[in-house]
Structures are given as C-alpha cells and as structure tokens.
ROFI-558843 format. One record per residue (C-alpha): residue in three letters; x, y negated, z negated; residue number from 1. Coordinates in steps of 0.25 Angstrom, whole numbers, plus 5000, padded with zeros to 4 digits. Example, Ala and Ser with C-alpha at 12.3 -4.5 7.8 and 13.67 -1.06 7.14 Angstrom:
BEGIN
NODE   residuo      x      y      z   num
NODE       Ala   5049   5018   4969     1
NODE       Ser   5055   5004   4971     2
***
This chain:
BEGIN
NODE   residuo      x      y      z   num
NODE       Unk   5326   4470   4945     1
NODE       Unk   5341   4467   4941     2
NODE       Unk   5349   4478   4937     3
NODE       Unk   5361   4472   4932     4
NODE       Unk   5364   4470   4918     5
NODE       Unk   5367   4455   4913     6
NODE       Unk   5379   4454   4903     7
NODE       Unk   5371   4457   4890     8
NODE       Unk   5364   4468   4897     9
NODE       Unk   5378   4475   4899    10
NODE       Unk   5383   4471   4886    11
NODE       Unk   5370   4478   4879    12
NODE       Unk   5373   4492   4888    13
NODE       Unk   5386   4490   4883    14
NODE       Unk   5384   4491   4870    15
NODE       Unk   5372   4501   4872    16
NODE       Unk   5382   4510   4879    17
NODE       Unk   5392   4508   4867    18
NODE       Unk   5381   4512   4858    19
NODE       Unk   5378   4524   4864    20
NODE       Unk   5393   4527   4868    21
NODE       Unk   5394   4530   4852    22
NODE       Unk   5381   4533   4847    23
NODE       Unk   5378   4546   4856    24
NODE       Unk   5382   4559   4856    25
NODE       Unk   5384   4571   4864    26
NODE       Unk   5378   4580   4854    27
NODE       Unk   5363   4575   4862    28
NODE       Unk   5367   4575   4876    29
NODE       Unk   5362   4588   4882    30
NODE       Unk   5348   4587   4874    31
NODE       Unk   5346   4573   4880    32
NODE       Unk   5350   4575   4895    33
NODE       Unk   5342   4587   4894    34
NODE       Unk   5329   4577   4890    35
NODE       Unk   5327   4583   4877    36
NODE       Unk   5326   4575   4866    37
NODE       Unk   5336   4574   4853    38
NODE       Unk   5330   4581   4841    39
NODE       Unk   5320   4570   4833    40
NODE       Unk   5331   4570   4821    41
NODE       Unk   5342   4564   4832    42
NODE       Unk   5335   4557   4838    43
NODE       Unk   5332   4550   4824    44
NODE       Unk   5345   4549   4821    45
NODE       Unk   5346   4540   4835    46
NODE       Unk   5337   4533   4832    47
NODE       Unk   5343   4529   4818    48
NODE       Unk   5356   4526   4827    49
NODE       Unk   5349   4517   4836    50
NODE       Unk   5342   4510   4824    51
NODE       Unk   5355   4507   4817    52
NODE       Unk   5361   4502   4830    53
NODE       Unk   5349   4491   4830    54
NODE       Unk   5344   4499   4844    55
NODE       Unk   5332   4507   4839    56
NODE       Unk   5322   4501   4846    57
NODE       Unk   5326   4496   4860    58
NODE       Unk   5312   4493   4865    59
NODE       Unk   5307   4485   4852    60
NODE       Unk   5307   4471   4850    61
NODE       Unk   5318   4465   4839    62
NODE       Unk   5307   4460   4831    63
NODE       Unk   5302   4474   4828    64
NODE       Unk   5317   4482   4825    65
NODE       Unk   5318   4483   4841    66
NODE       Unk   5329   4480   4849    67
NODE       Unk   5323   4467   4858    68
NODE       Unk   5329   4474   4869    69
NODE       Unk   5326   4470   4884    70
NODE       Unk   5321   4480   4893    71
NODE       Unk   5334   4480   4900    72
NODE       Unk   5343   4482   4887    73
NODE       Unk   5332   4495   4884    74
NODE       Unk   5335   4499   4897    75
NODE       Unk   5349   4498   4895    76
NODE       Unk   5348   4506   4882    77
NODE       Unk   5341   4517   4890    78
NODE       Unk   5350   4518   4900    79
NODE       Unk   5362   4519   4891    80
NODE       Unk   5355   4528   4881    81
NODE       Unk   5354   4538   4893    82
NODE       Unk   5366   4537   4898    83
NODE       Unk   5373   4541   4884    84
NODE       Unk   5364   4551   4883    85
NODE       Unk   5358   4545   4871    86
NODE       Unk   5346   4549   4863    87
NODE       Unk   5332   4543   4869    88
NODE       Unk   5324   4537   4857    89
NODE       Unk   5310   4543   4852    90
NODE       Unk   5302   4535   4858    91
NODE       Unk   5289   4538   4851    92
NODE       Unk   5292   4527   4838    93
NODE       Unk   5300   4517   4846    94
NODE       Unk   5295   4516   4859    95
NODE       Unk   5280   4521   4858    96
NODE       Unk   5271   4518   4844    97
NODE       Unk   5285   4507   4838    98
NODE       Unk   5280   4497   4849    99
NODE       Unk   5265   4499   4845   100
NODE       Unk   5268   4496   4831   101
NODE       Unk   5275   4483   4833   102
NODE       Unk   5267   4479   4843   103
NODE       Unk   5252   4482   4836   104
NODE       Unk   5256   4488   4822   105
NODE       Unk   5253   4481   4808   106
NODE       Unk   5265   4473   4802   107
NODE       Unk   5262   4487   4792   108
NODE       Unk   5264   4496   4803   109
NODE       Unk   5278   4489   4809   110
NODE       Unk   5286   4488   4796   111
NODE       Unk   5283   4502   4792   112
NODE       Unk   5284   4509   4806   113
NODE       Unk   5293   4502   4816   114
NODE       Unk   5307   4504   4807   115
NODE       Unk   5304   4518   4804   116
NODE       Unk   5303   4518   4821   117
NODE       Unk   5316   4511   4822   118
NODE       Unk   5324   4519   4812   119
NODE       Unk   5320   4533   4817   120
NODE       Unk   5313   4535   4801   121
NODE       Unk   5300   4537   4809   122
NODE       Unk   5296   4545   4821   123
NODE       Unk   5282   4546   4828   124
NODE       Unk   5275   4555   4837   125
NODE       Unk   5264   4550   4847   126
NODE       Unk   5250   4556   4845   127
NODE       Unk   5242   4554   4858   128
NODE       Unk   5241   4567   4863   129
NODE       Unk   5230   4577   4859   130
NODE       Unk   5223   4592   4866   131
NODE       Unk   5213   4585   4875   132
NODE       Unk   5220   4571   4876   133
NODE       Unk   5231   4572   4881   134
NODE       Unk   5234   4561   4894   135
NODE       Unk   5220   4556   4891   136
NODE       Unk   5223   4548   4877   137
NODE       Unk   5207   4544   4877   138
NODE       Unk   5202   4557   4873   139
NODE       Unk   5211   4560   4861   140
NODE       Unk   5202   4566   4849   141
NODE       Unk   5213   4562   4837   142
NODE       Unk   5201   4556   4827   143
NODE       Unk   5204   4545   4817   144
NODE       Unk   5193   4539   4807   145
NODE       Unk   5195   4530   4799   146
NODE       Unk   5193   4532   4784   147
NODE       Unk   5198   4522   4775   148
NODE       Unk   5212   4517   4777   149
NODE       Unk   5215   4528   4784   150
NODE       Unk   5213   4535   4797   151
NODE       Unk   5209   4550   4796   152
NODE       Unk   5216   4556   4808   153
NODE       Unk   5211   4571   4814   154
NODE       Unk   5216   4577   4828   155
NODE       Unk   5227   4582   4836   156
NODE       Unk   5238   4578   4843   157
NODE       Unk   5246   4585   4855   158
NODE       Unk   5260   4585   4860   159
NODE       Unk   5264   4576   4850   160
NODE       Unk   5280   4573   4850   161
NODE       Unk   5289   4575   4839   162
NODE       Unk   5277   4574   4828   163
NODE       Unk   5284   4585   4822   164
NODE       Unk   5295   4575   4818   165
NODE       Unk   5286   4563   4818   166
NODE       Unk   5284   4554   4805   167
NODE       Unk   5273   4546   4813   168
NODE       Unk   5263   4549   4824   169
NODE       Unk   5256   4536   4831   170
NODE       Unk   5244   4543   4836   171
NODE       Unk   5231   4539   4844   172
NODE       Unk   5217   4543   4837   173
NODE       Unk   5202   4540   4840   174
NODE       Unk   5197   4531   4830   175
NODE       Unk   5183   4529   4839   176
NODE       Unk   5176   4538   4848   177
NODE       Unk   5165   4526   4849   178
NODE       Unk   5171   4519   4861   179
NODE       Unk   5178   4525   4874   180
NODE       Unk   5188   4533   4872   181
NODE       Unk   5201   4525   4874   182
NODE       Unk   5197   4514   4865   183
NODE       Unk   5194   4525   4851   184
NODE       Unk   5208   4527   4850   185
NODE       Unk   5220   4521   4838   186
NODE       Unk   5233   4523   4835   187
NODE       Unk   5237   4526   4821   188
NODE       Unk   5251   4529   4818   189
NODE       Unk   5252   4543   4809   190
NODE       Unk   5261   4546   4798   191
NODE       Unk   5264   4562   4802   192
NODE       Unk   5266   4567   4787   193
NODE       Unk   5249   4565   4786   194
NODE       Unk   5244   4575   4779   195
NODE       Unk   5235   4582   4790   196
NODE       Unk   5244   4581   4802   197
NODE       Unk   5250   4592   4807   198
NODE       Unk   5261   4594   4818   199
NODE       Unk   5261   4607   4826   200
NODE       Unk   5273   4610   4836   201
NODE       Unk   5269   4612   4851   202
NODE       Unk   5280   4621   4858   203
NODE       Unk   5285   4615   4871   204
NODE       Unk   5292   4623   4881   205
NODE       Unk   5307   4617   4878   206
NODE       Unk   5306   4623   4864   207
NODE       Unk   5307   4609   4856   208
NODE       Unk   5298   4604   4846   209
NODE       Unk   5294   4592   4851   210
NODE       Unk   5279   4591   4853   211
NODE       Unk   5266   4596   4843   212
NODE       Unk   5252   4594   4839   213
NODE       Unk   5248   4587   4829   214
NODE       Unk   5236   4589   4821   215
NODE       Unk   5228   4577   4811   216
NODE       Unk   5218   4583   4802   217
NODE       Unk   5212   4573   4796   218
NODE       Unk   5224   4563   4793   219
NODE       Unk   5223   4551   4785   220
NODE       Unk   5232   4537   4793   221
NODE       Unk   5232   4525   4786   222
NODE       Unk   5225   4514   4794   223
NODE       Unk   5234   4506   4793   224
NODE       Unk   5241   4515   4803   225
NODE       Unk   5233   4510   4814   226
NODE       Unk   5239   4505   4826   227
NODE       Unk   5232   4492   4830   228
NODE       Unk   5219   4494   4833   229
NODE       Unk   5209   4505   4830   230
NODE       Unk   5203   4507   4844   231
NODE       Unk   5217   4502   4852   232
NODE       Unk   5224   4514   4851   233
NODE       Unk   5222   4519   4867   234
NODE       Unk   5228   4505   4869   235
NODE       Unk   5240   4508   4861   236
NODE       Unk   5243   4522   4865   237
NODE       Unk   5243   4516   4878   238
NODE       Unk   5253   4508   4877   239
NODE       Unk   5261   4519   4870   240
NODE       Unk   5260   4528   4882   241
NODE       Unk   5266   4516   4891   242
NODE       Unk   5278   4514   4882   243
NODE       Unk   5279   4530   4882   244
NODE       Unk   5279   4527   4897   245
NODE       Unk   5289   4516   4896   246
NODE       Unk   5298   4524   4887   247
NODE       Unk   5300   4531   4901   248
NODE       Unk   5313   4522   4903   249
NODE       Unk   5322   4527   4892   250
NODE       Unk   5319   4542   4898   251
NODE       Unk   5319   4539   4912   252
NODE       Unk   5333   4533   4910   253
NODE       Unk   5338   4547   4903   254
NODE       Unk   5335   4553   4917   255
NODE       Unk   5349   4551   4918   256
NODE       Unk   5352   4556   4906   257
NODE       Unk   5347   4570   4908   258
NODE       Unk   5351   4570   4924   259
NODE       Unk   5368   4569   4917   260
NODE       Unk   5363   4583   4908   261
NODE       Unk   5358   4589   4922   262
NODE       Unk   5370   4584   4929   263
NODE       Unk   5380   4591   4918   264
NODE       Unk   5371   4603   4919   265
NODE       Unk   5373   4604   4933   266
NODE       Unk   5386   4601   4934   267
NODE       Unk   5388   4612   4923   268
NODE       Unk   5380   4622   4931   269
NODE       Unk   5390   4619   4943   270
NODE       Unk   5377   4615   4954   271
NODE       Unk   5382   4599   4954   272
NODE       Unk   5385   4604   4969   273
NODE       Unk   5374   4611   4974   274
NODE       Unk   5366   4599   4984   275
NODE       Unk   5353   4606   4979   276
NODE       Unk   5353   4601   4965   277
NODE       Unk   5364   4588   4970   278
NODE       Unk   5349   4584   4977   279
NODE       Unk   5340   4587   4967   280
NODE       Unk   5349   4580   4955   281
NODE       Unk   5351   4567   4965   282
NODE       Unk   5337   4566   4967   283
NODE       Unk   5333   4567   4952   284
NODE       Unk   5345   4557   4950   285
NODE       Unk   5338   4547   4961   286
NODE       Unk   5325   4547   4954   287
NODE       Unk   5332   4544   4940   288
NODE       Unk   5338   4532   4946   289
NODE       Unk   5326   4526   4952   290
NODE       Unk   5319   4530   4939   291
NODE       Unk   5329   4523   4931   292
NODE       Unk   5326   4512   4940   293
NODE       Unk   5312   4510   4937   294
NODE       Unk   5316   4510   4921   295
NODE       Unk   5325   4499   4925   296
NODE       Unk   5311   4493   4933   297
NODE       Unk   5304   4495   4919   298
NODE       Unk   5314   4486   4912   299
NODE       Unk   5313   4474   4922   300
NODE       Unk   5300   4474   4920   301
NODE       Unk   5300   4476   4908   302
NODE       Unk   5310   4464   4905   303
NODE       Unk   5301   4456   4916   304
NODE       Unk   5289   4458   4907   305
NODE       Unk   5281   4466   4919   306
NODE       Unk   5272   4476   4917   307
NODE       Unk   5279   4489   4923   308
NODE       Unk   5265   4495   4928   309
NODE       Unk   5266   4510   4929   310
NODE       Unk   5280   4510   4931   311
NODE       Unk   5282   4517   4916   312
NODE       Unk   5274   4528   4922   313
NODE       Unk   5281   4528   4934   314
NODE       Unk   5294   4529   4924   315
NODE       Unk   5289   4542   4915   316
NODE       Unk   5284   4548   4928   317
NODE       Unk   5297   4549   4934   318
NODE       Unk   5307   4550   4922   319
NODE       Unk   5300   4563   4917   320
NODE       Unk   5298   4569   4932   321
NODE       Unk   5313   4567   4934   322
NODE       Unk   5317   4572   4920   323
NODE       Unk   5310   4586   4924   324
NODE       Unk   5317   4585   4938   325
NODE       Unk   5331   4584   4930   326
NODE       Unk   5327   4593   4921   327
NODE       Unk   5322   4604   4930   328
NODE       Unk   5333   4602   4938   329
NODE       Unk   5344   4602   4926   330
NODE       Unk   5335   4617   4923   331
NODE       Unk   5338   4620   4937   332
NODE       Unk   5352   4618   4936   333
NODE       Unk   5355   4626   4924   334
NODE       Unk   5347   4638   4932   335
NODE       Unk   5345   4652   4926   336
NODE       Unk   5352   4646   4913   337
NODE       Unk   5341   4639   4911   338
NODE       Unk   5330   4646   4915   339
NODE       Unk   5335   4657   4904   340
NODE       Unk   5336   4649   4892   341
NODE       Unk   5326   4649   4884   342
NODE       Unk   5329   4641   4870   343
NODE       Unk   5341   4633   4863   344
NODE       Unk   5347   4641   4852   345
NODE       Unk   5356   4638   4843   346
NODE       Unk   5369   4640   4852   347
NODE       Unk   5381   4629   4852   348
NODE       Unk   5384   4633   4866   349
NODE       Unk   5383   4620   4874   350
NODE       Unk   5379   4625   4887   351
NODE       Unk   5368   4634   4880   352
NODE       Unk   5363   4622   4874   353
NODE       Unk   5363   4610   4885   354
NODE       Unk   5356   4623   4894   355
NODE       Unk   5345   4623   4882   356
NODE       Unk   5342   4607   4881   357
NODE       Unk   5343   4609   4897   358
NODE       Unk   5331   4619   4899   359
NODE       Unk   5324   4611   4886   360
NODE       Unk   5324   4598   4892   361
NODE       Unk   5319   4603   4907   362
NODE       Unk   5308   4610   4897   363
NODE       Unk   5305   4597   4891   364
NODE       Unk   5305   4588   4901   365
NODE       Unk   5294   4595   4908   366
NODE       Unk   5284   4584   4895   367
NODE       Unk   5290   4573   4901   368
NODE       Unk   5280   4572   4912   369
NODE       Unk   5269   4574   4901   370
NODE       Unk   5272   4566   4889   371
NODE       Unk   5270   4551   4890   372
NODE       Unk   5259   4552   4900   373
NODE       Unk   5260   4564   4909   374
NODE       Unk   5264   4562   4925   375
NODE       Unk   5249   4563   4931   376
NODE       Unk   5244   4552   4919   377
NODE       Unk   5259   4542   4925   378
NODE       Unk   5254   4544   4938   379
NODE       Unk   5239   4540   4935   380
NODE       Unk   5247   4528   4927   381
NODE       Unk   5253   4524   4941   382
NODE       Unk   5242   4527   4948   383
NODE       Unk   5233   4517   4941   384
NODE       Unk   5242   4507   4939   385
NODE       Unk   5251   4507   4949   386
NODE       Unk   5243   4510   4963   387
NODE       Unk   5229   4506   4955   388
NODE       Unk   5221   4520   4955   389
***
C-alpha cells in the first residue's frame, strides 16, 4: 500500500483544499466537531453547493452525474472535508438506495430520481426497521399485494431517519409469504406525501428530531416503482447495508474532526496538563490513527479491485466505539457543566451553546453503535467471514 500522493493526486487536494478554504464556514463548526449533524435545510443548501461546484456525487460514476472519482481522489475528498470542518453529505440518497437505481433501476426510474439525488430536490429515508424486525430483516411483516398497477402497502416502520423531512422513502416489504422468508421480500421506492402514510416523531434522549415511526395504512405505489425484481429485495437491502457499512470511511475520517472540538474544550477548561486525561486523549488519538489507516487500507483495495472482506465491519466497529470514547471523554471534560445542562435555549452566548452541541452530541453518539448493523451483528459479520464461524 503506497501512501504517497502522485503529482495529480496533490494537485486534486489542492484544489479540494481551495474549495473548501472558501466554501465553509465557521457558523457549523461547533455542531459538527461535536458529531451532530447540520440541520436537513443546511445541509441541502450544501449539497446544492456541491452540485453547482460539479462535486455532488464523489462515489458515482460520470455516466450517471457522478464524479468518476478514484478511490484515492474520495479518500482525499474526505480527508479534506474533515480537516475544514466541512459539512458530511446525507448519505441515504447518494450513497445508499442512488447506486441501487443506476445499477438495477428502469431507464423510467434513473431519469426521474437520480438528479433530484444530485440537486438535494429530493431526499429519502430508509424503511427496513420494524417492532419485531429489527437486526433480523427476514422477519419484517410490512405487506404488499398487488392490485392492479399498483402496490397496496400496510405496516409499520421504526427508527426511520429523518422521514419527517423526507420526500422519498426506499422501503423493504413482503410481496410472498410462500417461500422462506428471506426470498418474499422487494424494495419499492415510496413517494412520502401518499395519502395513508403517517409519520410520528420518537423522542431521543439528545432532544433532536431525528428519528420516527412511520405508519402505511393501505397505500397505493405504483408498480412501476419496483426495484428490480419482486422477490430480490433481501438481496438488494443487502447490499444497501454494506454500502452503510462502507459509508464508515467518510465518518471514521471526522474522528479527527471531533477530537480538534475536545481538544479546544480541554484546553478551554484548563486540564490540557493534567497526565490523567494527556493518557486517555493520546490513546483515543492512537486508535484514530490506525483507524484512519485501515480507511486508507479500503481504498487500496478498493482501487486494486479486491474484496475488502469484513474489513468495513471492522471500520463501523471501531469508528463508532471511538466517537463515544471521545465524546464521553469531551463530557468528562466539561464536568459538573455538563452534567447540569439540560437543553439548548435560545441564548447567543457562545460558551452556552458550544456546552449544549457538547452534551447533545455525546447523547447522540451513543446510536452509532446501533444504527447500520449494531456492534454484536459486526462482530457475527467478522466472525463468519473473517475466522469462518
């Protein structure tokens, strides 16, 4: 694995760098070292900054509005992006169900959804997770029968990210209960204004409206809203939850990111010196360097061709375990000031408000160990393809 940078390469982080130099603002900063994300109207708005630069999608291919980037060019993308406290990209539309419909949507389905991806017009929530299917996809209850033209959709779904905002939900459902479980499932792509679909909020512990249930009482998708196969839809979500896994490198790299916020939180609460938290910052800061070398492991075999194994599990494993330890240990830090803070009000005071995006985002990162495939279901991962159990 060579980690120099040929001419070109260094010529691209240039201009990345440049990019960046101009187009981000401090007004984020604090929110996004903390590990929180921007609000979904910002983060639009970067997107559209993106898409007017030509950069919006750096993972798709040029035939399809991508960038044609290299695995190292992403990687340098990333790695820039964190280091200018840049905005991460919603990465439910680009990197999970866009790739699914260039790869096995109708001509239909790529002209009308793909540039509404790119632009930021559209923006989708994943339905996978219900009550009693939750790790275990296979036993989803999420009915729909054909009728016509159309699908008629009935179930529930839970922990749905950002549906609340979403114009567009890709969503797994069973079409058949005839055959075993895993082959009875399809993925139709869900237009959220349906009449019959309802969004509820599920209050989280950080006091941000991210996730929710949402309910389908009998709603009417076109058929022509199928992706691929009816029947292939455990395949597909399959490889959805890989590319979730994969997505891993872009947050793994803002592990530096956030450790800069606990850093300037330290230094503010004047403990910089004291060799118990010196220890416990330099270890977190040893592990995030050999975790950005495993990303940097991903692209080589990435640009080799090479099937990385488990190594993306290995990636979410670590990244989100290490953005807990820095966030616990940021929480730590800030001591009684954190633990009496309850909630961000309205107040300009600058301190108040980088303490709130502090306690929130060690509140927050406590779902990274869940979403994506919990810890126990990466280690099984491993497990079985790693050591053959």
């Amino acid at each position: 694995m060579n980690l120099d940078f040929d001419d070109t390469e260094l010529a691209f982080r240039d201009e990345v760098r440049e990019f960046f130099a101009e187009a981000v603002t401090p007004a984020h900063r604090s929110r996004l070292r903390a590990g929180l994300r921007l609000d979904p109207v910002e983060i639009v708005a970067w997107q559209k900054r993106l898409a007017a630069r030509g950069w919006a999608a750096p993972t798709w291919p040029v035939e399809h509005g991508g960038c044609g980037w290299s695995p190292t060019q992403v990687y340098i993308f990333e790695l820039e992006a964190a280091r200018a406290d840049a905005p991460i990209q919603f990465h439910q539309g680009l990197e999970l169900i866009g790739p699914i419909i260039f790869t096995l949507g109708t001509p239909e389905q790529k002209a009308k959804y793909l540039p509404r991806i790119l632009s930021g017009d559209d923006w989708w929530c994943q339905g996978y997770t219900e009550p009693g299917a939750g790790s275990d996809l296979a036993g989803l209850k999420t009915r729909a029968v054909r009728d016509g033209d159309d699908y008629v959709v009935t179930g529930q779904k839970m922990w749905t990210s950002y549906a609340h905002v979403a114009t567009m939900m890709f969503c797994l459902v069973r079409t058949s209960t005839e055959a075993r479980k895993q082959s009875g499932l399809s993925m139709l792509l869900i237009d959220m204004k349906s009449p019959g679909l309802k969004v509820q909020p599920i209050e989280t512990m950080d006091e941000k409206r991210h996730s929710n249930e949402v309910f389908l009482d009998e709603v009417r998708v076109p058929a022509a809203n199928l992706i691929g196969e009816e029947g292939k839809g455990w395949d597909y979500g399959k490889v959805l939850l890989d590319r979730e896994r994969s997505f891993g490198a872009a947050s793994a790299l803002r592990l530096s990111q956030h450790l800069r916020g606990l850093r300037a939180a330290a230094a503010e609460r004047g403990v910089m010196g004291d060799p118990v938290f010196r220890a416990a910052l330099a270890q977190i800061e040893i592990e995030t360097l050999a975790v950005e070398m495993m990303v940097m492991r991903l692209m080589a075999d990435a640009s080799a061709g090479k099937d990385s194994g488990p190594r993306a599990s290995m990636l979410k494993l670590r990244w989100s375990e290490l953005l807990q330890a820095i966030t616990e240990l940021w929480f730590e830090t800030l001591g009684y000031d954190a633990a009496a803070f309850r909630a961000l009000d309205n107040s300009t005071n600058t301190v108040d408000a980088d303490l709130g995006y502090a306690v929130q985002g060690a509140l927050n990162s406590r779902v990274t160990t869940i979403y994506g495939g919990s810890s126990e279901i990466q280690r099984n991962i491993i497990a079985r393809r790693n050591l053959g159990l």
